[in-house]
PDB file of the backbone (N, CA, C, O) and the ligand in Angstrom, with CONECT records:
HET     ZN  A 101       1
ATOM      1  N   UNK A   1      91.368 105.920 125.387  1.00  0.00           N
ATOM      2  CA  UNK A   1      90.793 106.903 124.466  1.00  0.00           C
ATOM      3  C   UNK A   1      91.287 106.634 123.051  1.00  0.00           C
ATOM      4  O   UNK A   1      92.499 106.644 122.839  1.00  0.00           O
ATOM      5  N   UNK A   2      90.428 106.397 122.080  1.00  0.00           N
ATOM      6  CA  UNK A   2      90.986 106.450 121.112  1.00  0.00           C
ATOM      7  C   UNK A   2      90.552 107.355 120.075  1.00  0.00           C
ATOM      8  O   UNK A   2      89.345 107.584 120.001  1.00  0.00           O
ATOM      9  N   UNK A   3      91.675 108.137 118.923  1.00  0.00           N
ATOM     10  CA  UNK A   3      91.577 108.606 118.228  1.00  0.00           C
ATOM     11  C   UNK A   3      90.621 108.699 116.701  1.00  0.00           C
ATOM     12  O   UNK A   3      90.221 109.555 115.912  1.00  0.00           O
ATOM     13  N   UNK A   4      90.576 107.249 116.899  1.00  0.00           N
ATOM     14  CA  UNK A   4      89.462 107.129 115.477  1.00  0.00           C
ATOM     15  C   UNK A   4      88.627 107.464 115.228  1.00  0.00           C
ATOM     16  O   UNK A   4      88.409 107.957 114.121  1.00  0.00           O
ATOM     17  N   UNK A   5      87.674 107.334 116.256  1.00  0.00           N
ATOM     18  CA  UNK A   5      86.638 107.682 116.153  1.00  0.00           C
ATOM     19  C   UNK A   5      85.910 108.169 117.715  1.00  0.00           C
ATOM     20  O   UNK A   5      86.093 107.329 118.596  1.00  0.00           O
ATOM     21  N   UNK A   6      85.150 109.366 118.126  1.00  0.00           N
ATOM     22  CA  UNK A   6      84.443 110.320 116.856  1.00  0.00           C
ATOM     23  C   UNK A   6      85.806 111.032 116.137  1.00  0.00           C
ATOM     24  O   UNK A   6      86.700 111.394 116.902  1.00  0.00           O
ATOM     25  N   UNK A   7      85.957 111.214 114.850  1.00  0.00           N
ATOM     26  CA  UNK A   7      87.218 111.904 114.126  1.00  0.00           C
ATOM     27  C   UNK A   7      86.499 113.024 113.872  1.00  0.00           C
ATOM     28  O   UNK A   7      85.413 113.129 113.302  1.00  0.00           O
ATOM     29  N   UNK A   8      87.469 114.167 114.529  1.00  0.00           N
ATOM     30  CA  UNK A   8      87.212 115.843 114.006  1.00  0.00           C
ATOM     31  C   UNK A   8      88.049 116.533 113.250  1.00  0.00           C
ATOM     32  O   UNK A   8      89.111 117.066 113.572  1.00  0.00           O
ATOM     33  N   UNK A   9      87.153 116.468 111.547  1.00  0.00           N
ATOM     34  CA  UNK A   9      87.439 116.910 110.725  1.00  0.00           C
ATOM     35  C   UNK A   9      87.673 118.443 110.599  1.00  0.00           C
ATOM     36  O   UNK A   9      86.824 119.163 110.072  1.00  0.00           O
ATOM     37  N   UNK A  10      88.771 118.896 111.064  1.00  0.00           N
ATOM     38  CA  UNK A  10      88.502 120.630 111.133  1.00  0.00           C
ATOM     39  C   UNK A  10      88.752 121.319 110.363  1.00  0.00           C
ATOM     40  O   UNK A  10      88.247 122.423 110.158  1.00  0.00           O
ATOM     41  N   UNK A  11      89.777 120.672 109.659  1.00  0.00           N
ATOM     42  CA  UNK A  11      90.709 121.491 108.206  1.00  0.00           C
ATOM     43  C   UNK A  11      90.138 120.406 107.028  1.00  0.00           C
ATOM     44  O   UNK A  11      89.572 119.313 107.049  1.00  0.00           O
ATOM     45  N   UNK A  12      90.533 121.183 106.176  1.00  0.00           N
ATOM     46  CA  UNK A  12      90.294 120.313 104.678  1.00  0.00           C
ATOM     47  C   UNK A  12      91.047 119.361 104.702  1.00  0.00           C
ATOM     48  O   UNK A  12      90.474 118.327 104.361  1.00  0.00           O
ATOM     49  N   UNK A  13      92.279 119.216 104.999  1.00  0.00           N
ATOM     50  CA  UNK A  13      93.370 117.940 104.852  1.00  0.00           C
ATOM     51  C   UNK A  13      92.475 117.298 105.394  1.00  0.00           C
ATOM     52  O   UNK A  13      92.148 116.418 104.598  1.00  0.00           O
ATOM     53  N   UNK A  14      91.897 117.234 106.285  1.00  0.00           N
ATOM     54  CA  UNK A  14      91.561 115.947 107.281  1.00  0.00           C
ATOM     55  C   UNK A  14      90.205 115.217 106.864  1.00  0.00           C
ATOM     56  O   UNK A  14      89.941 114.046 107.136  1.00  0.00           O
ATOM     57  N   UNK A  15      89.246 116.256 106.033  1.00  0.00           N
ATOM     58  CA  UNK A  15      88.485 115.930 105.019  1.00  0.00           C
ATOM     59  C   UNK A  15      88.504 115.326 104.288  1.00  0.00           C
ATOM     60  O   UNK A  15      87.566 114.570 104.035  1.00  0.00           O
ATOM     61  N   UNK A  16      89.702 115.393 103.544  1.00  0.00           N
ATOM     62  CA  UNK A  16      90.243 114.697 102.564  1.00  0.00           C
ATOM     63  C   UNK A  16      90.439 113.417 102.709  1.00  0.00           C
ATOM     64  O   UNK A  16      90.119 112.593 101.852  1.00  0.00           O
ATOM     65  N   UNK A  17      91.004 113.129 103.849  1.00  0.00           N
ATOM     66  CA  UNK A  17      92.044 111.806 104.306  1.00  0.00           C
ATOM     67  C   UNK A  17      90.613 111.199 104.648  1.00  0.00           C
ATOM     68  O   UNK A  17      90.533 109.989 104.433  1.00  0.00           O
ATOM     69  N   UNK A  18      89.686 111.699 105.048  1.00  0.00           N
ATOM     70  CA  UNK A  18      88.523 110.964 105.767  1.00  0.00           C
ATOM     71  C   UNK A  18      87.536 110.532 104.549  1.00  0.00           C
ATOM     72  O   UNK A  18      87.070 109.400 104.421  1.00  0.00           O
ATOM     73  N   UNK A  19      87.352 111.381 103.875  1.00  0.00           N
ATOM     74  CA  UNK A  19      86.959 111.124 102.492  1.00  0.00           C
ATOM     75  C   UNK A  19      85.441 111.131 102.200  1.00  0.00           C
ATOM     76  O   UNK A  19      84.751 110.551 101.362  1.00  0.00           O
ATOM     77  N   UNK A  20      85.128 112.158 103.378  1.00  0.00           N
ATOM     78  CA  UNK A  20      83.806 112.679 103.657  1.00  0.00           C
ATOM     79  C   UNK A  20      83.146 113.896 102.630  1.00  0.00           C
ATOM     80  O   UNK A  20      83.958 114.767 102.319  1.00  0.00           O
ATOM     81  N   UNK A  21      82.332 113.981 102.304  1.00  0.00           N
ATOM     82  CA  UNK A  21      81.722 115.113 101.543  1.00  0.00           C
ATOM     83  C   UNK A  21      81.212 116.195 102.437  1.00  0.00           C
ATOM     84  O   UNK A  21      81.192 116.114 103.665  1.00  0.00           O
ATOM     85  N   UNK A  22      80.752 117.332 101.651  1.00  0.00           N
ATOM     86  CA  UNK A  22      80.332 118.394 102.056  1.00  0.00           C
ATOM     87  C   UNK A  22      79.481 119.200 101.221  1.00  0.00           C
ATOM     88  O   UNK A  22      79.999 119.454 100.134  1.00  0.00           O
ATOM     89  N   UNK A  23      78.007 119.812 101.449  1.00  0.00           N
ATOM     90  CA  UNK A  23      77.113 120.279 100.705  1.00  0.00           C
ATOM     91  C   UNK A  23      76.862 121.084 101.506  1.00  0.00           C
ATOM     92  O   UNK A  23      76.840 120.945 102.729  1.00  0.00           O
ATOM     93  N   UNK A  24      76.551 122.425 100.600  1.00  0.00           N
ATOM     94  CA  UNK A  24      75.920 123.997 100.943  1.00  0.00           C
ATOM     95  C   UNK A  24      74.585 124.463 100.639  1.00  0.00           C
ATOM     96  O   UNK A  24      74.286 124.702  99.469  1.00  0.00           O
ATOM     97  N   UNK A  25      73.836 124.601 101.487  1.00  0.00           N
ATOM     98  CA  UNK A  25      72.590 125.316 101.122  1.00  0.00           C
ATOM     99  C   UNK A  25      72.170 126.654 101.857  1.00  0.00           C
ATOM    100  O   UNK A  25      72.148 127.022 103.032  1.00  0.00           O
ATOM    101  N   UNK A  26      71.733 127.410 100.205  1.00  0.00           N
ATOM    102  CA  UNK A  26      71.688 128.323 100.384  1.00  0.00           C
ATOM    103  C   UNK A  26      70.217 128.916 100.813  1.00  0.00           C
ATOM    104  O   UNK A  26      69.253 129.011 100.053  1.00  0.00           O
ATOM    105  N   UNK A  27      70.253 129.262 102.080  1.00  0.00           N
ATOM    106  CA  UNK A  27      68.611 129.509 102.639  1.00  0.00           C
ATOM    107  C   UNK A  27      67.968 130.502 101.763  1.00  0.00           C
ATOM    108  O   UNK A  27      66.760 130.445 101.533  1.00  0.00           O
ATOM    109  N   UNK A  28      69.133 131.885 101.008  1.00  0.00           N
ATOM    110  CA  UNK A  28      67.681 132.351 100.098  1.00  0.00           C
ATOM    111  C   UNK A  28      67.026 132.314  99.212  1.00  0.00           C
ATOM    112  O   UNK A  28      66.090 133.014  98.828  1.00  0.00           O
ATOM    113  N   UNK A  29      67.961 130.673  98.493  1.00  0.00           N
ATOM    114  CA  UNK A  29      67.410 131.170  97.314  1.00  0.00           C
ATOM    115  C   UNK A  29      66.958 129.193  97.420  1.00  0.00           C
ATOM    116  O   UNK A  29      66.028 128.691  96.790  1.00  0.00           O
ATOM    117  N   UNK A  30      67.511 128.739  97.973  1.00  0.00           N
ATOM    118  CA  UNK A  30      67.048 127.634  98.534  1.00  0.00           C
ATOM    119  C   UNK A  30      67.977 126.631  97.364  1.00  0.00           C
ATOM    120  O   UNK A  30      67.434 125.600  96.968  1.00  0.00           O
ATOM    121  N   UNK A  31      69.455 127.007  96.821  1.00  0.00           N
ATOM    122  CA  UNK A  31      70.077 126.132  95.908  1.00  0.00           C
ATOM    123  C   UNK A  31      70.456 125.126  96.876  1.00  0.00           C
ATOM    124  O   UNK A  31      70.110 125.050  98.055  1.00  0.00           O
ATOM    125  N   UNK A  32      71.207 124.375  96.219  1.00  0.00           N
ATOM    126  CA  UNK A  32      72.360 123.417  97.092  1.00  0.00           C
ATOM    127  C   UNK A  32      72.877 123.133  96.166  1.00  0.00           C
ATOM    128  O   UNK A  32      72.346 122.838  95.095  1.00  0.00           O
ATOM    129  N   UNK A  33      74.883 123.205  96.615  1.00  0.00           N
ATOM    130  CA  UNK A  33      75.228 122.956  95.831  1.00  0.00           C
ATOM    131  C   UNK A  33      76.749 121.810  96.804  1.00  0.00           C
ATOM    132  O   UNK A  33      77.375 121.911  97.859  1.00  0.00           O
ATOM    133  N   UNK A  34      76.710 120.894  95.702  1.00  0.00           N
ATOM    134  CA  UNK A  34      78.049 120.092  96.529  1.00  0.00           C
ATOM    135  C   UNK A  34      79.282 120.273  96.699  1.00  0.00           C
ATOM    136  O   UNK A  34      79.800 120.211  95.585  1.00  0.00           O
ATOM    137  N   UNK A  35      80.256 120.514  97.692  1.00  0.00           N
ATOM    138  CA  UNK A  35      81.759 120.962  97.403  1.00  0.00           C
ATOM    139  C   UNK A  35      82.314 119.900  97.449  1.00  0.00           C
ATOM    140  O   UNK A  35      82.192 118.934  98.203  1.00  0.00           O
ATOM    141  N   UNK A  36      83.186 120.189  96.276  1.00  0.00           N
ATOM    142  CA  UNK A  36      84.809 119.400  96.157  1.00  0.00           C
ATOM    143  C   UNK A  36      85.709 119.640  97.116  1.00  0.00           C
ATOM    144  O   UNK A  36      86.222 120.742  97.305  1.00  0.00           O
ATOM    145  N   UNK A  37      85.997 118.371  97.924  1.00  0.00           N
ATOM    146  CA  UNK A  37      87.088 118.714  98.934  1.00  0.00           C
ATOM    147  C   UNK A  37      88.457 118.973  98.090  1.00  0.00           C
ATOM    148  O   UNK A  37      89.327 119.760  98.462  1.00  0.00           O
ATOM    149  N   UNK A  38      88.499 118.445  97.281  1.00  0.00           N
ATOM    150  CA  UNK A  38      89.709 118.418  96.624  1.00  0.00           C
ATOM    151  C   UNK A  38      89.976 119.768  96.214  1.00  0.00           C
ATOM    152  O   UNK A  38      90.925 120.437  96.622  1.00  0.00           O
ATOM    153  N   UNK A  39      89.290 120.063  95.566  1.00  0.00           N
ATOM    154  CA  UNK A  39      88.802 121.376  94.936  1.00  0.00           C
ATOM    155  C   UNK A  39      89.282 122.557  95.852  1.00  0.00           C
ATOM    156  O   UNK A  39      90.367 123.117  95.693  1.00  0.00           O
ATOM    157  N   UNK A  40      88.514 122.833  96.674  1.00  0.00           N
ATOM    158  CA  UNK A  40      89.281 123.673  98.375  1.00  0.00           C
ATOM    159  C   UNK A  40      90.132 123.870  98.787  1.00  0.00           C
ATOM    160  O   UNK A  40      90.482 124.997  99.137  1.00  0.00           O
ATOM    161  N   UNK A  41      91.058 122.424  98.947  1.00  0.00           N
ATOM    162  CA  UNK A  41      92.141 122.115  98.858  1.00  0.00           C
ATOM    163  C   UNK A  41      93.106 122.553  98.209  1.00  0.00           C
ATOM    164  O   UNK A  41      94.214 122.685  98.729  1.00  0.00           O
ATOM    165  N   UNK A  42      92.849 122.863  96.928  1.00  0.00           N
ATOM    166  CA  UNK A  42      93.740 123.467  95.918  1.00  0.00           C
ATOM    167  C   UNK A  42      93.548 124.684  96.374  1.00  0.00           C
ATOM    168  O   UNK A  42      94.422 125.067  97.152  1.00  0.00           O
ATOM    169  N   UNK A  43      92.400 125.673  96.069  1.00  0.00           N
ATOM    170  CA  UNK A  43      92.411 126.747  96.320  1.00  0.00           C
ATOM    171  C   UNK A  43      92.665 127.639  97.627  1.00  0.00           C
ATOM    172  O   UNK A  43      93.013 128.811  97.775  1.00  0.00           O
ATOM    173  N   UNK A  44      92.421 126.842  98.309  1.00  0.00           N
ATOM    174  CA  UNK A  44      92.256 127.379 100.311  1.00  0.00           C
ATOM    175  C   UNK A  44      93.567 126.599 100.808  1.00  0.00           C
ATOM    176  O   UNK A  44      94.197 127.283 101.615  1.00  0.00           O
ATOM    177  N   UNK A  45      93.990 125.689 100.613  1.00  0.00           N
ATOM    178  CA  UNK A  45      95.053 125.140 100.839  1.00  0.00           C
ATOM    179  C   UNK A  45      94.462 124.496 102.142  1.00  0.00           C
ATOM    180  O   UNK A  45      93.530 124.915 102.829  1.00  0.00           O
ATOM    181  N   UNK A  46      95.503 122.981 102.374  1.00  0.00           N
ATOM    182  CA  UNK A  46      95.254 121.812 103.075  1.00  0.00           C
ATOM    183  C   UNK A  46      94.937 121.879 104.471  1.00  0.00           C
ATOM    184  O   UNK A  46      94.303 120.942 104.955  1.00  0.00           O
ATOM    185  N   UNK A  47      95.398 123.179 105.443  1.00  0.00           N
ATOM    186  CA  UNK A  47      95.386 123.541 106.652  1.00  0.00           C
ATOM    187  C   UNK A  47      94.342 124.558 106.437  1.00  0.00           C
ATOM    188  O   UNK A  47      95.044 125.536 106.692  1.00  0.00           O
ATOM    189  N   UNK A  48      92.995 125.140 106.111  1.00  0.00           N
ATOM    190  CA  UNK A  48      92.207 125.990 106.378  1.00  0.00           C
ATOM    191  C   UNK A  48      90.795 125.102 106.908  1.00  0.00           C
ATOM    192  O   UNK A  48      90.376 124.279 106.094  1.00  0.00           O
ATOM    193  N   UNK A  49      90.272 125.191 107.828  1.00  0.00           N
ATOM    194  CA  UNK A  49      89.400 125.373 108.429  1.00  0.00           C
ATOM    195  C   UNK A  49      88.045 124.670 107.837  1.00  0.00           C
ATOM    196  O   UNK A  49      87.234 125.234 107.103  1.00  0.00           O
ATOM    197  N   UNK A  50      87.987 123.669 108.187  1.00  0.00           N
ATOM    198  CA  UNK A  50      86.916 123.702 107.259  1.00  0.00           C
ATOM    199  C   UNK A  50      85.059 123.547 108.168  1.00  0.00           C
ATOM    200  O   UNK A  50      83.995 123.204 107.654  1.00  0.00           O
ATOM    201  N   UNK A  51      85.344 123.945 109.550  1.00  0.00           N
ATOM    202  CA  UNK A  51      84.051 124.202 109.816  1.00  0.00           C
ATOM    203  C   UNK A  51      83.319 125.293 109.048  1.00  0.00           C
ATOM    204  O   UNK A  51      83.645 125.748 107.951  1.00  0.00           O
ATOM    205  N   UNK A  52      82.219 125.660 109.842  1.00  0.00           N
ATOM    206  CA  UNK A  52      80.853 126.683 109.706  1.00  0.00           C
ATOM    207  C   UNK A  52      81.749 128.357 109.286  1.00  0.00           C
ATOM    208  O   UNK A  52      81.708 129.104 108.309  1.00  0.00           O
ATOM    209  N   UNK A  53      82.460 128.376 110.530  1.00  0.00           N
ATOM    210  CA  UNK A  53      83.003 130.079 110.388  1.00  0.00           C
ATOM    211  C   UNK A  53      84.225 129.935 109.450  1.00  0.00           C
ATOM    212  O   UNK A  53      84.778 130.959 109.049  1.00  0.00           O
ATOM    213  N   UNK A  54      84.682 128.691 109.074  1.00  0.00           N
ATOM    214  CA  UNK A  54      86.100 129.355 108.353  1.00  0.00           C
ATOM    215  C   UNK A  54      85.794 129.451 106.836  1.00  0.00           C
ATOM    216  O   UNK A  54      86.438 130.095 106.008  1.00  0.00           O
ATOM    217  N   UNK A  55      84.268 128.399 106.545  1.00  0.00           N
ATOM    218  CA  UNK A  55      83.761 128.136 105.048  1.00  0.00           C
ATOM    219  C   UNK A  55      82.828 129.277 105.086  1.00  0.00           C
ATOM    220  O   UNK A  55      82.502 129.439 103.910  1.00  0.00           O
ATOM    221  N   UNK A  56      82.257 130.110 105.776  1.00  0.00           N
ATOM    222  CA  UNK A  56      81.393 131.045 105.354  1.00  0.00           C
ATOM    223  C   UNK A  56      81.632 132.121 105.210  1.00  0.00           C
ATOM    224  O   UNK A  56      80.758 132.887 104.805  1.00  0.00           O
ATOM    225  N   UNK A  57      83.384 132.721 105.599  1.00  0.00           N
ATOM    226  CA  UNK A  57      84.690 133.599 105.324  1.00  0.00           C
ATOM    227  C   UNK A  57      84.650 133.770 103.460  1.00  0.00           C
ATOM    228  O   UNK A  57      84.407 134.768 102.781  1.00  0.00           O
ATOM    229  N   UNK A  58      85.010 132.305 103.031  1.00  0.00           N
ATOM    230  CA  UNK A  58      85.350 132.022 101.780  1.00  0.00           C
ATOM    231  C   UNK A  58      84.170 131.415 100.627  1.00  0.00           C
ATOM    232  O   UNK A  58      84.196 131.249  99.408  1.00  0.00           O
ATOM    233  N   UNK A  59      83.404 131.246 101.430  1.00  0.00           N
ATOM    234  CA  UNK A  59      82.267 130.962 100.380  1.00  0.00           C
ATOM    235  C   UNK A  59      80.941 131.063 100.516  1.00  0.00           C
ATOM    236  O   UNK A  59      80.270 130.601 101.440  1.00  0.00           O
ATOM    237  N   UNK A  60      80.340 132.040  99.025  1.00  0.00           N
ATOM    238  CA  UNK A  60      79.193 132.800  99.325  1.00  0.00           C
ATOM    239  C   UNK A  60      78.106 132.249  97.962  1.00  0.00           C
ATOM    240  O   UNK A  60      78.672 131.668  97.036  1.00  0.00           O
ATOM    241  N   UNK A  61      76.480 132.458  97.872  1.00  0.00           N
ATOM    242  CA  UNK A  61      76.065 132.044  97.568  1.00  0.00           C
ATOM    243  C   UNK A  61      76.674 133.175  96.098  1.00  0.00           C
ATOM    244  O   UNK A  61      76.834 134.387  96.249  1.00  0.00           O
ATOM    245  N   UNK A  62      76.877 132.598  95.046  1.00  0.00           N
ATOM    246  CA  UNK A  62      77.524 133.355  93.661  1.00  0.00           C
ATOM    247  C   UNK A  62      75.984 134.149  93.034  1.00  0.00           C
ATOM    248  O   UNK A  62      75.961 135.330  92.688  1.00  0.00           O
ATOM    249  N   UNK A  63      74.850 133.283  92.989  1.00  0.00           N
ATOM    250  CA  UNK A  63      73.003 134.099  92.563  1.00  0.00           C
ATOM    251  C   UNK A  63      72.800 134.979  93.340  1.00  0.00           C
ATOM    252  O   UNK A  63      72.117 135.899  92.890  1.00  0.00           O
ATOM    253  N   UNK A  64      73.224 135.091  94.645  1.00  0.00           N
ATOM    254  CA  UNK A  64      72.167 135.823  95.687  1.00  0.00           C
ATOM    255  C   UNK A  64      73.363 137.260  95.526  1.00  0.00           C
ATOM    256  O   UNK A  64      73.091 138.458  95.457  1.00  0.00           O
ATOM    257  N   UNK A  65      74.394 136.741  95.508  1.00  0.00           N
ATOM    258  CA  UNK A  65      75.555 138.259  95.143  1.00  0.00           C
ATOM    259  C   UNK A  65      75.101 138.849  94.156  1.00  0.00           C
ATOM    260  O   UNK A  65      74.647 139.991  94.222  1.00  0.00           O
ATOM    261  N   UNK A  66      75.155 138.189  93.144  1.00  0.00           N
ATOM    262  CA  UNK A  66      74.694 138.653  91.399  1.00  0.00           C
ATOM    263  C   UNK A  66      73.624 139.514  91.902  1.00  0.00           C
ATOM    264  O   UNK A  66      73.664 140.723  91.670  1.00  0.00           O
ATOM    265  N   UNK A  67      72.657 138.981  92.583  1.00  0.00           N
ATOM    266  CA  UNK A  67      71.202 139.799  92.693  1.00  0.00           C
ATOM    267  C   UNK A  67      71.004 140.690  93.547  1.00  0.00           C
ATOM    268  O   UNK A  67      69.911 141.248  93.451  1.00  0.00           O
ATOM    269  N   UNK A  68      71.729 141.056  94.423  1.00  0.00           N
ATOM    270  CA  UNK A  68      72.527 141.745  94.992  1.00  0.00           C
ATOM    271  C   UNK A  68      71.359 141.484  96.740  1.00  0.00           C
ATOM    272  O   UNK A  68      70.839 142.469  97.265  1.00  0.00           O
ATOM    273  N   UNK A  69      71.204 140.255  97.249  1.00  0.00           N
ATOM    274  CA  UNK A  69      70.653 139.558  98.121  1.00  0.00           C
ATOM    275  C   UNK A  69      71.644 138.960  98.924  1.00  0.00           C
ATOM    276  O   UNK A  69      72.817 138.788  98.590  1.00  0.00           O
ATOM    277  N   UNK A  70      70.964 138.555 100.326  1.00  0.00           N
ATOM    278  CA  UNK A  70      71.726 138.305 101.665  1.00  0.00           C
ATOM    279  C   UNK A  70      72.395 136.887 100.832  1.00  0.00           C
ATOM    280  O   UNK A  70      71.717 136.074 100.204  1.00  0.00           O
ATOM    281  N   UNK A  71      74.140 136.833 101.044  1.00  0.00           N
ATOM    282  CA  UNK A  71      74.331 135.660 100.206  1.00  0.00           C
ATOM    283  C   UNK A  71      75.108 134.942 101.151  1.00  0.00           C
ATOM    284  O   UNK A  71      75.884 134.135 100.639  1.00  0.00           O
ATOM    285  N   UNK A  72      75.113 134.996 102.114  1.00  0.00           N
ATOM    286  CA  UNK A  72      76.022 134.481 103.115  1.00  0.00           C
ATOM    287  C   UNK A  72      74.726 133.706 104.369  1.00  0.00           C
ATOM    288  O   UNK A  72      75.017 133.514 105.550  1.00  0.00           O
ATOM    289  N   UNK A  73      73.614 133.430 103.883  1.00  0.00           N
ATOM    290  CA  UNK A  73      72.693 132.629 104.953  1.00  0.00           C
ATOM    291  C   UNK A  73      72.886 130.974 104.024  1.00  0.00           C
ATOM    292  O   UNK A  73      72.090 130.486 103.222  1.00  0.00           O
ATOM    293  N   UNK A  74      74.208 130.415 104.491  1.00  0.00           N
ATOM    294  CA  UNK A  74      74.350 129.203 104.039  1.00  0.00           C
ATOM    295  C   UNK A  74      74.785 128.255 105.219  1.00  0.00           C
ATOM    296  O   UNK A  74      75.416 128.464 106.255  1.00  0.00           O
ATOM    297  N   UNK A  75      74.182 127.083 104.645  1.00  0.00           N
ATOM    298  CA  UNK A  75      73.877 126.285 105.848  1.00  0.00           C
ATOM    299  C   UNK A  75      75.059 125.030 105.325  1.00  0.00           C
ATOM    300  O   UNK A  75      74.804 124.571 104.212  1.00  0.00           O
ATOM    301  N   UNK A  76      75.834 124.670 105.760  1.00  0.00           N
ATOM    302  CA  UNK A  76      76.735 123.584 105.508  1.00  0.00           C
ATOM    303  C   UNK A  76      76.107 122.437 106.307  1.00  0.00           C
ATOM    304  O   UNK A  76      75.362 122.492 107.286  1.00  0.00           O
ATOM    305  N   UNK A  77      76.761 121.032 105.417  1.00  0.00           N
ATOM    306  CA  UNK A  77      76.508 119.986 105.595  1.00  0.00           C
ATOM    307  C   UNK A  77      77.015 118.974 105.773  1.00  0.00           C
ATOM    308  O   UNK A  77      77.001 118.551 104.617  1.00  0.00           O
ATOM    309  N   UNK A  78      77.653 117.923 106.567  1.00  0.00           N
ATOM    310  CA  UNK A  78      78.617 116.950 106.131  1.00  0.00           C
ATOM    311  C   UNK A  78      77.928 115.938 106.100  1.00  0.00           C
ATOM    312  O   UNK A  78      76.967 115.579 106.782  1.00  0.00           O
ATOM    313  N   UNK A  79      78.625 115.350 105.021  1.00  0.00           N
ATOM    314  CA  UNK A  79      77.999 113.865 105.293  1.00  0.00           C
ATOM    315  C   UNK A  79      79.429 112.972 104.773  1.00  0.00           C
ATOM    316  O   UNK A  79      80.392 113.155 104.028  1.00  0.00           O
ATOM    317  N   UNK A  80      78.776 111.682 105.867  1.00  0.00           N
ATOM    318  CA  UNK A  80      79.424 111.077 106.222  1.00  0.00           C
ATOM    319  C   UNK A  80      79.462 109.882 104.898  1.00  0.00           C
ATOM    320  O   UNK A  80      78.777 109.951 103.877  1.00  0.00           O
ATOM    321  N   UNK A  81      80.447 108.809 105.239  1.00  0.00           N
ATOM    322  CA  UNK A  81      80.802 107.895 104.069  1.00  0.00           C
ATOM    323  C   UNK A  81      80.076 106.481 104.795  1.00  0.00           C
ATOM    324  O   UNK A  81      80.299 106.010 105.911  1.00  0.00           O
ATOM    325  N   UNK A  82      79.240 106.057 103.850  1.00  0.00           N
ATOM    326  CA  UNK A  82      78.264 104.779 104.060  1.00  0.00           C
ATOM    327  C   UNK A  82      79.629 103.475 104.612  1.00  0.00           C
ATOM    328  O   UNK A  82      80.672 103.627 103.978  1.00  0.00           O
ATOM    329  N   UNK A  83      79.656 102.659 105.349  1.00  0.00           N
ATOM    330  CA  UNK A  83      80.682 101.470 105.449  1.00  0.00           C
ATOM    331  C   UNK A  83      81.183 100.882 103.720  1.00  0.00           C
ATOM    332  O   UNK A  83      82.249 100.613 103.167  1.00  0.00           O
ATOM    333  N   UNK A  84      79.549 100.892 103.290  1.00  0.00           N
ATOM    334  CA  UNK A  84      79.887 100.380 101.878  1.00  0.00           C
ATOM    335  C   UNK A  84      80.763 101.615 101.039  1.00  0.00           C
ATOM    336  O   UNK A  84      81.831 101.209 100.581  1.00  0.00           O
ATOM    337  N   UNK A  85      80.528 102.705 100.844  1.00  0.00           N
ATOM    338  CA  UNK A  85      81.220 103.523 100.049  1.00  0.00           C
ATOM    339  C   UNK A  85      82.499 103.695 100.694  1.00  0.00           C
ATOM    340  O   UNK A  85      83.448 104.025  99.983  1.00  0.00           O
ATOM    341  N   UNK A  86      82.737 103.454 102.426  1.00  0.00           N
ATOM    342  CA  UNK A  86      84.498 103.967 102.861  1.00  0.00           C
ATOM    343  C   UNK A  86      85.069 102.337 102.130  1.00  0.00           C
ATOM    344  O   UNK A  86      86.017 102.271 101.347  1.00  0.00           O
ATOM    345  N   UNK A  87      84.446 101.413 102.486  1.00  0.00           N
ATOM    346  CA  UNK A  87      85.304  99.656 101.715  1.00  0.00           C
ATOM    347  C   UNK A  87      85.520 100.045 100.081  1.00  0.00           C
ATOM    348  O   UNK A  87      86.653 100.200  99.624  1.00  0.00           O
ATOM    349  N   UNK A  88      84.577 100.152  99.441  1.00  0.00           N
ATOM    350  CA  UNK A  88      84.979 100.886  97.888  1.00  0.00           C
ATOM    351  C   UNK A  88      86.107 101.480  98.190  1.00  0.00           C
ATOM    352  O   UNK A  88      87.027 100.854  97.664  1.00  0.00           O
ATOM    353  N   UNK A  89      86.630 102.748  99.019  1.00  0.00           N
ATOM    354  CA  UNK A  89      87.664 103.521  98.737  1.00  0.00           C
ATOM    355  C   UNK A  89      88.411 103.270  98.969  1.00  0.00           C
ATOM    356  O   UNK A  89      89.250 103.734  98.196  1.00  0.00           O
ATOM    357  N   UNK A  90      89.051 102.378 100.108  1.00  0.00           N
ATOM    358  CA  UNK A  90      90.016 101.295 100.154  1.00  0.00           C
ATOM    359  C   UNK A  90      91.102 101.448  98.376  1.00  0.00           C
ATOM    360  O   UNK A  90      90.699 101.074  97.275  1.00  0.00           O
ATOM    361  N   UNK A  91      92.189 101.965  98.625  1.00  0.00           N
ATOM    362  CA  UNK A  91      93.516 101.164  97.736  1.00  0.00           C
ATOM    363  C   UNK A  91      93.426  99.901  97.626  1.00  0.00           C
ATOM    364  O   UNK A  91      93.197  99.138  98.564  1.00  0.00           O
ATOM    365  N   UNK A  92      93.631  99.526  96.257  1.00  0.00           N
ATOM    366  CA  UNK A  92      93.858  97.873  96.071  1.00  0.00           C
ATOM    367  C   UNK A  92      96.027  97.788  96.633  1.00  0.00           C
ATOM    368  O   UNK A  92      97.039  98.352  96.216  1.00  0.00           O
ATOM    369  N   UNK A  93      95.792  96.991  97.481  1.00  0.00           N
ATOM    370  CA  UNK A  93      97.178  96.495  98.478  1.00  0.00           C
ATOM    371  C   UNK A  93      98.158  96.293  96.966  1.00  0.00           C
ATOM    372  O   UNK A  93      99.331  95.926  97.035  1.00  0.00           O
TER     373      UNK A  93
HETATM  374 ZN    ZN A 101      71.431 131.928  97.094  1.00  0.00          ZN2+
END
């Protein structure tokens, strides 16, 4: 069995280290917007959750609140890192 892969990203640290992105769309108003793992990280700190239920706790659509609309029908996204974009991220040795 090995660990590498499939890799389950559950917390933000592990996001990070994996170096995967993450995008939100918002079903009512139909935005999308991209999150900074890094970003999260700072604020939510390195051990929070970063599936479906622990990101929809902490983050809400900011228009659909303002307008005072359902702001929590957000659909998360991961996406994954192309071979070519994880070799780019590679440290130079
Ligand atoms: Zn919205």
């Amino acid at each position: 069995m090995s660990n590498k892969y499939p890799f389950v990203e559950d917390t933000l640290s592990k996001k990070l280290q994996a170096g995967t992105g993450l995008s939100v769309d918002c079903l009512t108003c139909r935005r999308k917007a991209t999150l900074e793992i890094a970003e999260l990280v700072k604020r939510l700190g390195p051990d929070r959750g970063c599936l479906h239920w622990d990101l929809i706790k902490v983050i809400y659509c900011h228009q659909c609140r303002a307008a005072g609309r359902d702001d929590l029908t957000l659909q998360f996204t991961n996406h994954a890192l192309t071979p070519e974009e994880r070799s780019r991220r590679k440290p130079c040795p």
